[in-house]
N, C-alpha and C positions, 0 to 999 in steps of 0.2 A: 447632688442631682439637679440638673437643669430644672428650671420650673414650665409651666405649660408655655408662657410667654414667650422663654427664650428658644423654645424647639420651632421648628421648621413646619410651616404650616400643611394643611393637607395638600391644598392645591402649589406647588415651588415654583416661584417666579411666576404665577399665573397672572397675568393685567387684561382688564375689558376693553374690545377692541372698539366698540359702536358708545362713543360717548362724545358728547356736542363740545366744540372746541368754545367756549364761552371769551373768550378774546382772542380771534384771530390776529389783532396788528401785533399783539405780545408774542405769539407765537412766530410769525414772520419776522419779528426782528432777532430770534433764536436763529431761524434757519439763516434767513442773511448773516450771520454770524459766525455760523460753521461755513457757508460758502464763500467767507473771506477769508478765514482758517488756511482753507485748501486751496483759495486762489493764492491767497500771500506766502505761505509758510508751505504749502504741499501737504498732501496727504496725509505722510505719518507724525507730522505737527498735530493735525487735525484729529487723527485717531488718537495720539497719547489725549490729549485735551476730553476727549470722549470717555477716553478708560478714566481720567479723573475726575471727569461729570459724575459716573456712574459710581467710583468709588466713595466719592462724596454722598452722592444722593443715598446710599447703603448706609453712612455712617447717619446718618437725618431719620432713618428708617423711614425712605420714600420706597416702593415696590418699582423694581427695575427688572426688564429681563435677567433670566440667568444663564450667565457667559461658560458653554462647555468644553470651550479652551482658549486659554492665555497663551502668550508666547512661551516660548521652549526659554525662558529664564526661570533662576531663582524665583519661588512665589515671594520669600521675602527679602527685599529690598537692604543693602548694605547698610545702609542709614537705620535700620530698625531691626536689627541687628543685636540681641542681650549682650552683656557683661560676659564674655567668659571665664570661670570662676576658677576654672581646672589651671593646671601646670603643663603646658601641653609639650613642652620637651622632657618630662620624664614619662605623658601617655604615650610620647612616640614609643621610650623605649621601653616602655610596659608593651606596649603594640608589636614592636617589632620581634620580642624575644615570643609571643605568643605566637605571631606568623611563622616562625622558625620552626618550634617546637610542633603546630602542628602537621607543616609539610613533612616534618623528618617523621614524624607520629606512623603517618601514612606510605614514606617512602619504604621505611623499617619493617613496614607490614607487609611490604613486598617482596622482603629477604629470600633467598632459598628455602625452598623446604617450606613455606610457610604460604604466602602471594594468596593473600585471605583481601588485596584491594586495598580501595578505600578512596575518597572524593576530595580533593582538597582546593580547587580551583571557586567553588562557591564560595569558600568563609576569607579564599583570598579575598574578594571583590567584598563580599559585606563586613568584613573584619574591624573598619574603626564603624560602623555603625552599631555594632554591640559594645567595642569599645566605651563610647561613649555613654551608651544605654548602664555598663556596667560599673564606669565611672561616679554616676552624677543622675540618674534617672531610676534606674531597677529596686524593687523594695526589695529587702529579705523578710522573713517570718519569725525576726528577735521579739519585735514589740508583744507578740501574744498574737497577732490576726493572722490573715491568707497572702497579706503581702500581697506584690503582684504576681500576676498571672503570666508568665512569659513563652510565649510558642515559639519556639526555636523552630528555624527550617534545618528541615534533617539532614540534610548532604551538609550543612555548616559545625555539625558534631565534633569533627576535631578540633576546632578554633573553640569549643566551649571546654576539652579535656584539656587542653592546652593549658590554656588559662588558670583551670582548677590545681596544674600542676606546680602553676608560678603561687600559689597560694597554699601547699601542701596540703590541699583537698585530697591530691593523687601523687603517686610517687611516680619514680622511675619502671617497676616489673607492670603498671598499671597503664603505660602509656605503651611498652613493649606487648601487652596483651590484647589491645585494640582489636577487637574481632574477633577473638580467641576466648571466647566466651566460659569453656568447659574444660578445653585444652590445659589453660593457667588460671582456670577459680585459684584463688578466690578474686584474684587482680581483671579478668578478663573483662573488658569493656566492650558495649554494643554499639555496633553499626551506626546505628543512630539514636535516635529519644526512642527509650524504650521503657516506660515506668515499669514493668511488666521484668525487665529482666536488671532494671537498676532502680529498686523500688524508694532509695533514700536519695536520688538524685537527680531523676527527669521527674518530668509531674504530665508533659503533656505528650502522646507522641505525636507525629506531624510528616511524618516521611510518604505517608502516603497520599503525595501531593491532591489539595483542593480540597482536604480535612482537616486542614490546619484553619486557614481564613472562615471557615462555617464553624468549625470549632470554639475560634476566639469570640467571636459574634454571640452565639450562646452563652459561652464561658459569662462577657460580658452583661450580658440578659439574664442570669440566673444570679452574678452576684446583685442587683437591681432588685430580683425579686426574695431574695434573703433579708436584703433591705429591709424592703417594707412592708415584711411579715413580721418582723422582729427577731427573726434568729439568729442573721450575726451583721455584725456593721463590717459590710464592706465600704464604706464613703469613701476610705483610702485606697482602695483597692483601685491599679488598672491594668488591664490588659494590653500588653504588646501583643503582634500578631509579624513575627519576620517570612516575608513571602518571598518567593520567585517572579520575576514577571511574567517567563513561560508559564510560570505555573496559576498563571489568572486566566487559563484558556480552560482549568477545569468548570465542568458546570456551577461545582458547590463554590468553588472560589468567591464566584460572583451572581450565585442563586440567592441569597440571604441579603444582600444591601441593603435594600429599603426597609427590614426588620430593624435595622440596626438607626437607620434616619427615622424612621416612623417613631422609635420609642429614644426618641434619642440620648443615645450611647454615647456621652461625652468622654465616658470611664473606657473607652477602645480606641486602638490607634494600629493600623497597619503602617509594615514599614514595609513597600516593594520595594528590595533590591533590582532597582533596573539596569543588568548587565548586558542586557540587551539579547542572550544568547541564551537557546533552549540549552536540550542534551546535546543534539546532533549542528545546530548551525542558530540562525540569527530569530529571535523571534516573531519581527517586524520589518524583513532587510528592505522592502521596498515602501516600508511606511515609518513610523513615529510614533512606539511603545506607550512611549510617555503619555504623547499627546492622545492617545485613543481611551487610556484609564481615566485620564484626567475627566475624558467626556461624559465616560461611565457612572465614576465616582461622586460628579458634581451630578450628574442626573441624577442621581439615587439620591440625591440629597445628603452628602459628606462631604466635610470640609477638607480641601485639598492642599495641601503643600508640595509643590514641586522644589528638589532638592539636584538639580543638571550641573551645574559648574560649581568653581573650588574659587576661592579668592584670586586666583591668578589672573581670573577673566575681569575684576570687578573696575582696573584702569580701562580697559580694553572697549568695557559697557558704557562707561562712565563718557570717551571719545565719540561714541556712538548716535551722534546730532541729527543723521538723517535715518538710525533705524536700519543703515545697511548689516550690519553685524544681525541683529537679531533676526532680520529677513533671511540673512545665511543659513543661523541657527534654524530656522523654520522651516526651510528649505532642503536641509539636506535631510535625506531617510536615515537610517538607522545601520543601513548595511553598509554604508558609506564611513558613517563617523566607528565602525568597527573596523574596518579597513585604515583608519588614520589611527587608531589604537597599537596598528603592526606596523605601521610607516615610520619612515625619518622625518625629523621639524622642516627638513629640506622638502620632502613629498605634501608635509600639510601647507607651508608655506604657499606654493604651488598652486594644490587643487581647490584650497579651502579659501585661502585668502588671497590668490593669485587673478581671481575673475572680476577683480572689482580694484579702481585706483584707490578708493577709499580706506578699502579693506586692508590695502600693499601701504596704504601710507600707517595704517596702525603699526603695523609689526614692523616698520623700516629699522627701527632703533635697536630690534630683539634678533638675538642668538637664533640659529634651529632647532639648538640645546633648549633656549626659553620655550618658544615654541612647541615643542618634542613635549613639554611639563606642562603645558596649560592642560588642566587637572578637569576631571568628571566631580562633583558636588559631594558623591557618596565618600569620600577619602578624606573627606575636610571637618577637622574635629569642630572646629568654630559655626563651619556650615551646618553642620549635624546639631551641634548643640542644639541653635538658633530655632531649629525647624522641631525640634523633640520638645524641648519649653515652649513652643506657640500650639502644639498638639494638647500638651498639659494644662496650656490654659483657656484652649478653646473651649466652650460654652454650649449647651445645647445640641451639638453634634459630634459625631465619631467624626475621626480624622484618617486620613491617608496620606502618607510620604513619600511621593514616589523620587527614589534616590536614585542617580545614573550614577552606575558602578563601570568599573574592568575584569571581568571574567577573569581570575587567574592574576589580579593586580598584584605586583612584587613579583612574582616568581622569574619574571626573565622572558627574554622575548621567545623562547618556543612556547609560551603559556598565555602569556598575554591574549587575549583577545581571539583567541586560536578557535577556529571551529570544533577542532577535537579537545578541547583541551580539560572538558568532564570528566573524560573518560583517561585521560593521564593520572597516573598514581607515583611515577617513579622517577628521583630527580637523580639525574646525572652527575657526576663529582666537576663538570666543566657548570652546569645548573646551578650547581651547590654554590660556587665560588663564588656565582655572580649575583645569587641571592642573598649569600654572606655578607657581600662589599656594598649590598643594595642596601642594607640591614643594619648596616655600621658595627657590627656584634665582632666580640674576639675569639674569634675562634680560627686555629691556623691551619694551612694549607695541607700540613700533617695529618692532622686529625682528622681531614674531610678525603684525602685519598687512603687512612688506611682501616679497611672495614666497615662498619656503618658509621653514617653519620651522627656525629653527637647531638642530644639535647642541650640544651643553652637554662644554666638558670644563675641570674645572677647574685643571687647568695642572700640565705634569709635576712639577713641585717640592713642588704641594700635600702638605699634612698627608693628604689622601686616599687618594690616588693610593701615596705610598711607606708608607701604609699597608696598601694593598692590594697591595701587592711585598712587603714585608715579610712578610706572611701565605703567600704561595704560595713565596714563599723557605726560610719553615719548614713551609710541608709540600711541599717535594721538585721543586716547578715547578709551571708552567700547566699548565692543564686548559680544555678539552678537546686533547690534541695526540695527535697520532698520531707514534708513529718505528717507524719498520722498522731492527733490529738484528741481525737475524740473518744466518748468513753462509749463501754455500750451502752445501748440503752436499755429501761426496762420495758419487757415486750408482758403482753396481754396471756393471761392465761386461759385456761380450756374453757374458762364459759362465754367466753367471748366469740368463740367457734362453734357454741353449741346449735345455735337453731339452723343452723347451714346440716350439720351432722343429723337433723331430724330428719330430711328429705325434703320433699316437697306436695306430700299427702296425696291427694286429688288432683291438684296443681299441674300441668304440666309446662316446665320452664326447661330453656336453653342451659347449657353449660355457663352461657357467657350470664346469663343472669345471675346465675349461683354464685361465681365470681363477685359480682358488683357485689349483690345482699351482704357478702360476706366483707366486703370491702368497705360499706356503710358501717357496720358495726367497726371494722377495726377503728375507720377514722372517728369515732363517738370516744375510742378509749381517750384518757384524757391525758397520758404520758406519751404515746408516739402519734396521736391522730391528725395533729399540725404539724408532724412531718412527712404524711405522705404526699409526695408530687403529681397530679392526673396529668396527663398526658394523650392527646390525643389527636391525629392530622382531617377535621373538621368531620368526624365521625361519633360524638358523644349521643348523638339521638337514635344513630342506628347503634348504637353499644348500650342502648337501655340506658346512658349515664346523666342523661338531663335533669333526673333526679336530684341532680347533686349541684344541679344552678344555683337555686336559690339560700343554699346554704355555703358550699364554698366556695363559689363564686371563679368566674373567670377572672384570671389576671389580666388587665392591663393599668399601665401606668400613671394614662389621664382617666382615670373611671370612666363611667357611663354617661357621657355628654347627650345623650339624643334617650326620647323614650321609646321603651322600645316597642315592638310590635303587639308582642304577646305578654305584653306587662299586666292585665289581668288573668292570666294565665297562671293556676296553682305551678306550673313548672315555669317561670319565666325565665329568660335568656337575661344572668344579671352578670355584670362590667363590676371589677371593681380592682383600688392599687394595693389591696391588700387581699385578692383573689388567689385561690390554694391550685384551681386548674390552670393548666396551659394548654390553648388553643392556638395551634402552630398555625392553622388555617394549612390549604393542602401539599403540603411538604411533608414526607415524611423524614427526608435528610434535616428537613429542621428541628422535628420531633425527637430523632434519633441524638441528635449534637443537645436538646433541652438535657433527654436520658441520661446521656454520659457526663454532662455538666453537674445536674442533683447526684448524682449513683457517685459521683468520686467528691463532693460537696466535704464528706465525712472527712479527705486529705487534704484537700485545697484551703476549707476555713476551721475544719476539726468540727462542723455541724452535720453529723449525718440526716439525709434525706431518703427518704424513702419512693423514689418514683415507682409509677406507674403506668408502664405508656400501654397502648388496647390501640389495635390496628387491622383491616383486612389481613391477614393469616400472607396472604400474596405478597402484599406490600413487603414486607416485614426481609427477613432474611434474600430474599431476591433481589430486590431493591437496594438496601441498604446494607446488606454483608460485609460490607469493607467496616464501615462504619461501626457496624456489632463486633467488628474484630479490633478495632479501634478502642473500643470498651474496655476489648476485656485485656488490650493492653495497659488501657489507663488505668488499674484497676476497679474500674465502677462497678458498682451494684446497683439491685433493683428488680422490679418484676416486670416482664414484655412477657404482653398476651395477645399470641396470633389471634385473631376472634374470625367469625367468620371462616373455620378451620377447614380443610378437609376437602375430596375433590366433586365431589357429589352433594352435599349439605346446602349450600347456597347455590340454592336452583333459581332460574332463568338470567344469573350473568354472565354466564359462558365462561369460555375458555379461560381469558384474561384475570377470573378471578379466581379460580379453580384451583385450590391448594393442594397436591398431593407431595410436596415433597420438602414444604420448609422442617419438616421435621430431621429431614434427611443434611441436608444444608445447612441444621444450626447444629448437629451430630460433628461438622468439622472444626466447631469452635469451643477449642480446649478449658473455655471461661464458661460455656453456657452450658446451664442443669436444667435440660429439658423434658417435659413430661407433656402427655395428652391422657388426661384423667375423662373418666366416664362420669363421674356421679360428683356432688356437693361434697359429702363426705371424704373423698378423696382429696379434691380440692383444699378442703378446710385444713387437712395433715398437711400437704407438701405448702400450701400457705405458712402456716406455723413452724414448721422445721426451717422452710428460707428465710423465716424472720430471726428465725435462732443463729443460723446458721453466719445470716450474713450480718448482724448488728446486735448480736448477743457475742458473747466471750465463751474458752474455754482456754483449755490448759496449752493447746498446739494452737489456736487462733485467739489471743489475747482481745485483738480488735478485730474481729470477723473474719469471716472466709472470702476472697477474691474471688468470685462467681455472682453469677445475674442468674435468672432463674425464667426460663421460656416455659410459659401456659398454651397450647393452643387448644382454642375453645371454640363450641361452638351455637351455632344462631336455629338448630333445631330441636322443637322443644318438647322434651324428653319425662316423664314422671321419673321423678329420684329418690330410690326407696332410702327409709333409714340407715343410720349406720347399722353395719349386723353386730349382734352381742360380744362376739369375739375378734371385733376385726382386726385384721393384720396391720399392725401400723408400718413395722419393717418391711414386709412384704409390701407397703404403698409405695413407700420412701425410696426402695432396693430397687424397684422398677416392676415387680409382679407378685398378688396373689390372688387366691384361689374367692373369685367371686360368689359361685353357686355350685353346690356338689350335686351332680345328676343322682336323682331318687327312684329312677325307673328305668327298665331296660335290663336288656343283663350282657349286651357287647359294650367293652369300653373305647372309652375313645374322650380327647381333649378339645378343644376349642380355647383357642387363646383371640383376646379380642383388645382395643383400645379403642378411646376415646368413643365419638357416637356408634362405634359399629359395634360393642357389649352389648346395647338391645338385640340388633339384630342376630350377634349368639345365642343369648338367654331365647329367643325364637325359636332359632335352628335346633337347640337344645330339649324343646320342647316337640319339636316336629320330630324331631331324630326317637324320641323313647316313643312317643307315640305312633306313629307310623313305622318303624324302623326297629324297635325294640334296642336303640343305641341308648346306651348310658352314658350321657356327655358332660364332663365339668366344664365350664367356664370361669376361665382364669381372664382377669385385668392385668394389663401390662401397660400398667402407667407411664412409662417409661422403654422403649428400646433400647433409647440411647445408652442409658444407665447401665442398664443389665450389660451391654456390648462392652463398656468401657471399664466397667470391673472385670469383665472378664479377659480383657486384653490384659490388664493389669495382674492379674493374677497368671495369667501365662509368663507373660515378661519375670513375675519375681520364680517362678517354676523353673525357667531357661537357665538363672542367674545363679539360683540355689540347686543345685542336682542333689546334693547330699542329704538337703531337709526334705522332710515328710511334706508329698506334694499338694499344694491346695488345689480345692475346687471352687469354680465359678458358683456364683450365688443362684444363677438360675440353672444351674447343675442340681445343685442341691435341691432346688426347690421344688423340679420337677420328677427328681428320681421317686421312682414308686407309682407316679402317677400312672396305669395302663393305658395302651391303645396308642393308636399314631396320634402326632399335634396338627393341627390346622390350625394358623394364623390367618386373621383378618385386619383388614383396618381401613381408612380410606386413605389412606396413603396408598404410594406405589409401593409395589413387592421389597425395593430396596430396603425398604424400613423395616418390617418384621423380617427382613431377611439378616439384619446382623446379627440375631443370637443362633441363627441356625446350626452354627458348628457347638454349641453348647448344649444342645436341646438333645435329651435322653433320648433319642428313639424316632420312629419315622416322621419326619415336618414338612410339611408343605404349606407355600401360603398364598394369601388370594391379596390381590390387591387393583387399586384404581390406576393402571399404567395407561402414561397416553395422551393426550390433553383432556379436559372436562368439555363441557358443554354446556348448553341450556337445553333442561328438558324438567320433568316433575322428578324427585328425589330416587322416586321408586324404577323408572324407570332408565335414570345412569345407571343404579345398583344393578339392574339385571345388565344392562350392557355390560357396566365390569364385571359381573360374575362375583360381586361380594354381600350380595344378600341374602339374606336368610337362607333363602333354596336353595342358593350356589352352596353356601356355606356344607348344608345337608349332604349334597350330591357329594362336594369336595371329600368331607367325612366318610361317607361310603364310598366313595373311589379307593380313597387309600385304605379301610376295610377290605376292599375286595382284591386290592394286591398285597395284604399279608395274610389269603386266603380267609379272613374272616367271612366274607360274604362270597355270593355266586357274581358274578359281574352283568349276569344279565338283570341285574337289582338297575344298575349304573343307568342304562337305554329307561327301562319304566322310572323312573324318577327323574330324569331331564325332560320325558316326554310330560308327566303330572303335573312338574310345575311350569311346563311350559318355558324352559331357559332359554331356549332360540327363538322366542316372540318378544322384544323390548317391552311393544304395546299391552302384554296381556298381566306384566306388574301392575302391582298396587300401587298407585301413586307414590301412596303415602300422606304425611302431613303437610301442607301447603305453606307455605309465609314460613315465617317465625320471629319472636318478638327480639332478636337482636345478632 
């Protein structure tokens, strides 16, 4: 780890501009100096001589502006240049039989009957840059630790099965099943990095472009902070990060930079593949890709490697006296040198070198064929090496590569450089030929016109083959693999849950408070409490969590340089490098990449962590939903708690913050076990069970259950009675039981309620026997999602089984017997208590906050939506009075009593609340 010295200071490249020149004649015989430069030698005499002033005065550590783009060459220089160590004519044809294999991988999957796709144009152009990564760079996880960390771009997923098959990682039915996931189990391989559906063999997924680059950023931030807690030595560990360069136009691509230079990440290293070409056509055609990252990259304070041309140019640079060549290079856009990609050496000769005598007298001597070959940077294993070992050993800062690749390199000129050429999956037997012959591979003209195309492997004994064993032998194992080593842990038993289970007396506390208290205590136990992660997008004060300053402290790297404000303050704001929070500051996409970094920790280094991320309830699933599905692909765990829950509870922020439907939205994420609990005690069960659940054992989850666990909570503060003597702990867990049984009345009737809007039942309930003579229970339904999703499941196995005795949904069960019609509440929209509706014994109807929120006092959105207390009442006796229970002219006198059609004549309610 860089030390404070060698990191990038706060202010980059910053110089005082108002400072007395104390010897002007010194300073004038400088400037005379340059203006002899330029009178004698010209210009670009005079600017090299500048770039070596300033190159020098860097190496002196004098402060120089900082340069946010260099010429469109090599960042490093031929002359400094490493040893390379590799045998590069047997990489070529380790190289070339993995490009074969994987275009055919993909052609094949096109077959009849089958045309499931597949992308092979991306891993052509980035192909020897993993190469080389694979050769001589990439860790495996023999030694015992997390190795590296490697984010493969996902359309390059063939060029990594490939690969695995030259190494009998994969057979032949495995490389034929590409896509065919279900079809051919157990062989069937996915689309892309998918941990999730290939759990011993991706580790990261990345397909969903501009969550790979925020990903690795993290990745690299979390092994930093394992560090230097003491839980497991990453020192070795680095992170690759292989990008697109379309794909740096997402926000998260390039939202996180300065996270990555601030705390500098010397342990990360992006590799863009710059092929210059989105999906559909160029992705800078009338600019300069390279050159605009580069500006980015070095703003943001990371150290840049430009990786543009191959050895072929390095005579050509060398001739280059007055700088005309590299002016060329600078000059032309990007849509241009994509255009010389499809051209003859005859049309480059011409356009490229043909406008200059200078430029016609380099290439006098050279073929079209030479020409045709003067090669992009990203192809060139020595190029590669050079720039991946100066990344390895740069210092203090994360590093960037930007490599210029060929969209589709090798495949032939329909592919080449082609604007469509993403979207091509199927090579033609005239294709095949010319990739074969490109290829040097023996394979004959027979075999390629009859039927599909063969795979190419050249025999496990080959000089290849235990060449490329041998390499991943000395660095530590295969890659990409996934192992889960961690054991469970031991989790805290019931009395560590117990004073959350007393209530809250007299008290009255938010949801989201109950949570923290209960969360204080767990972190006290002394077996798992250093490994909960806090999390949180610059909200810990409005989360009640400030408490937890001066004991866990926030992380950062270089501690607490400055004093800080509220330092006699019993809760003071304390910095420290061995701090347990992480303050993403207001990103929640940062927060979201910390989560899934801790929550999959348990795979990556075998040390499970336990995050905690607490967020406006808005934020959360709205925001970030790719991201939460990214999760639960990577398999992370953890607990996310919407705070702040609901559409009516956080009164006067309006619409913008007004939750009524993350519940609904994390309901589509197959990974997340979502619950909105009423009370402490509830909370403290589904705490405990997700602790079991996800970092406890059993006989079917050895090492946990693959699920994250969504709380949403909330900020109004509520008296929270005791646990009752007999309570339903299944019935918490299952998604609903029976909170209060009506004691008075003699019509029955149900009330089903979650999260804050159970007071408001137990109310209605109250008004209903007393005014009404209704006898109402109030049932908790901690849970929708739950109840909806067993019950889907139990349909599906009813459909599949006709002959077995047929099961019932749990909230079938649990509701039969109960009398009277159900009314659902909640402040969510109807959607939400509307998924168990087809389960539900008997008449349901439900009330909810459809619409957008607003700002107004609590009591007064609740009359608006129609789900408070009186609504809840009237709701009640409506559907009483259409199963002739009651007379309906009850329906008119009870809308007019409590006054439903006046917003203004609700009860406020409680005002503020404490989190």
């Amino acid at each position: 780890m860089a030390s404070g010295s060698d990191r990038n200071p706060i202010i980059i490249g910053g110089l005082p501009s108002q400072v007395p020149d104390f010897d002007p004649e010194e300073t004038q015989e400088w400037l005379d100096s340059l203006d002899a430069a330029v009178d004698e030698r010209g210009r670009e005499r005079a600017r090299y001589l500048m770039l070596r002033l300033i190159e020098r005065a860097r190496e002196k550590r004098v402060a120089v502006p900082e340069m946010r783009s260099t010429d469109y060459v090599n960042t490093i220089a031929t002359k400094d240049e490493p040893f390379f160590p590799g045998n590069e004519d047997i990489e070529r044809k380790i190289l070339n039989a993995t490009r074969w294999n994987a275009a055919v991988m993909v052609s094949r999957a096109q077959r009849p009957g089958i045309g499931v796709g597949g992308h092979i144009a991306t891993f052509a152009s980035s192909a020897s840059l993993y190469d080389v990564g694979f050769n001589h760079f990439f860790r495996g996880k023999d030694r015992g630790d997390g190795g590296d960390q490697i984010f493969f771009q996902g359309h390059a997923s063939p060029g990594i099965y490939a690969r695995a098959f030259l190494l009998d990682r994969l057979g032949e039915p495995h490389l034929d099943a590409f896509r065919q996931e279900k079809s051919k189990s157990p062989y069937g391989l996915s689309s892309y990095p998918h941990p999730r559906l290939m759990p011993d063999f991706w580790e990261f997924p990345t397909v969903s472009m501009g969550l790979g680059p925020i990903g690795a950023i993290y990745q690299a931030r979390m092994n930093r902070y394992l560090q230097a807690r003491g839980i497991a030595d990453t020192s070795e560990s680095h992170v690759w990060a292989f990008l697109g360069d379309g794909e740096m136009d997402e926000p998260e691509s390039l939202g996180q930079l300065t996270l990555a230079a601030r705390e500098g990440l010397d342990n990360l290293t992006f590799v863009v593949n710059c092929n210059l070409q989105r999906l559909d056509g160029p992705v800078r055609g009338n600019g300069k890709v390279i050159q605009e990252l580069e500006s980015v990259f070095r703003g943001a304070g990371w150290n840049v490697i430009k990786l543009v041309w191959d050895r072929s140019w390095d005579p050509l640079l060398a001739q280059d006296r007055d700088g005309v060549l590299v002016n060329k290079m600078n000059t032309t856009p990007d849509g241009q040198f994509q255009t010389y990609a499809t051209e003859t050496g005859a049309y480059i000769r011409d356009h490229f070198f043909g406008g200059d005598h200078r430029l016609r007298a380099m290439v006098a001597n050279m073929t079209d064929d030479q020409i045709l070959h003067l090669g992009r940077g990203g192809h060139d294993h020595r190029k590669i090496y050079a720039a991946y070992a100066a990344a390895r050993a740069h210092k203090g800062q994360p590093t960037v590569i930007l490599a210029k690749t060929v969209k589709g390199w090798t495949l032939g000129p329909n592919f080449e450089g082609r604007n469509a050429t993403h979207q091509m999956k199927k090579l033609t037997v005239a294709d095949l030929k010319r990739f074969r012959d490109r290829l040097h591979l023996p394979i004959s003209d027979k075999e390629l016109e009859s039927g599909l195309p063969p795979y190419y492997h050249p025999g496990r004994n080959s000089e290849e083959i235990q060449y490329m064993h041998d390499r991943r032998k000395g660095l530590d194992g295969y890659v990409p693999t996934r192992l889960v080593r961690s054991k469970p842990l031991e989790l805290p038993g019931d009395k560590t849950y117990a004073s959350v289970k007393k209530g809250s007396g007299q008290q009255s506390i938010a949801t989201t408070m109950a949570f923290v208290r209960l969360l204080k205590d767990l972190m006290r136990d002394k077996e798992i409490g250093k490994r909960f992660v806090l999390i949180a997008p610059d909200e810990y004060r409005t989360f009640g969590m400030d408490s937890f300053f001066p004991s866990a402290k926030i992380y950062n790297p270089l501690g607490q340089q400055y004093e800080s404000v509220d330092r006699d303050l019993l809760l003071t704001y304390k910095e420290s490098p061995t701090g347990q929070m992480l303050h993403d500051g207001i990103s929640e996409a940062g927060c979201t990449a910390s989560l899934i970094a801790a929550g999959s920790s348990y795979a990556t280094h075998g040390e499970p962590l336990i995050p905690v991320y607490v967020f406006y309830s808005m934020f959360g699933f709205q925001r970030t939903g790719d991201q939460f599905w990214q999760m639960g692909d990577q398999l992370a765990r953890g607990f996310v708690l919407g705070a702040t829950a609901g559409r009516t509870t956080l009164t006067g922020e309006g619409l913008q913050h007004a939750d009524g439907h993350s519940q609904l939205l994390a309901s589509t994420n197959p990974a997340c076990v979502a619950y909105d609990p009423a009370y402490g005690f509830e909370i403290a069960h589904i705490v405990q069970d997700g602790l079991r659940r996800m970092y406890g054992s059993s006989e079917e989850h050895p090492h946990g259950e693959d699920v994250f666990y969504y709380l949403t909570v909330y900020n109004e503060p509520i008296q929270h009675p005791a646990e009752p003597r007999n309570v339903d702990v299944e019935g918490i867990l299952k998604g609903i039981h029976r909170f209060r049984v009506g004691d008075s009345g003699s019509i029955p009737a149900q009330i089903i309620a979650s999260g804050v809007a159970v007071p408001w039942a137990v109310e209605a309930q109250a008004i209903l026997a007393d005014e009404w003579n209704v006898r109402a229970d109030v049932w908790s339904a901690t849970s929708w999602n739950e109840l909806r999703r067993e019950a889907v499941e139990v349909e599906r196995h009813n459909l599949l089984h006709p002959e077995e005795e047929q099961l019932v949904p749990y909230v079938t069960r649990k509701l039969t017997g109960a009398e009277g019609p159900f009314v659902a509440v909640s402040d969510w929209m109807r959607s939400v208590p509307d998924q168990i509706a087809r389960w539900v014994p008997g008449t349901y109807q439900s009330l909810g906050a459809d619409g957008f929120g607003f700002a107004d006092t609590r009591g007064a959105a609740r009359r608006f939506f129609h789900i408070d207390a009186q609504s809840i009442v009237v709701s009640v006796l409506t559907e009483l009075a259409r199963e002739g229970r009651l007379d309906r002219s009850v329906l008119k006198q009870a809308i007019d009593r409590y006054q439903l059609l006046d917003v203004s004549a609700a009860d406020p309610g409680a005002a503020g609340g404490d989190a």
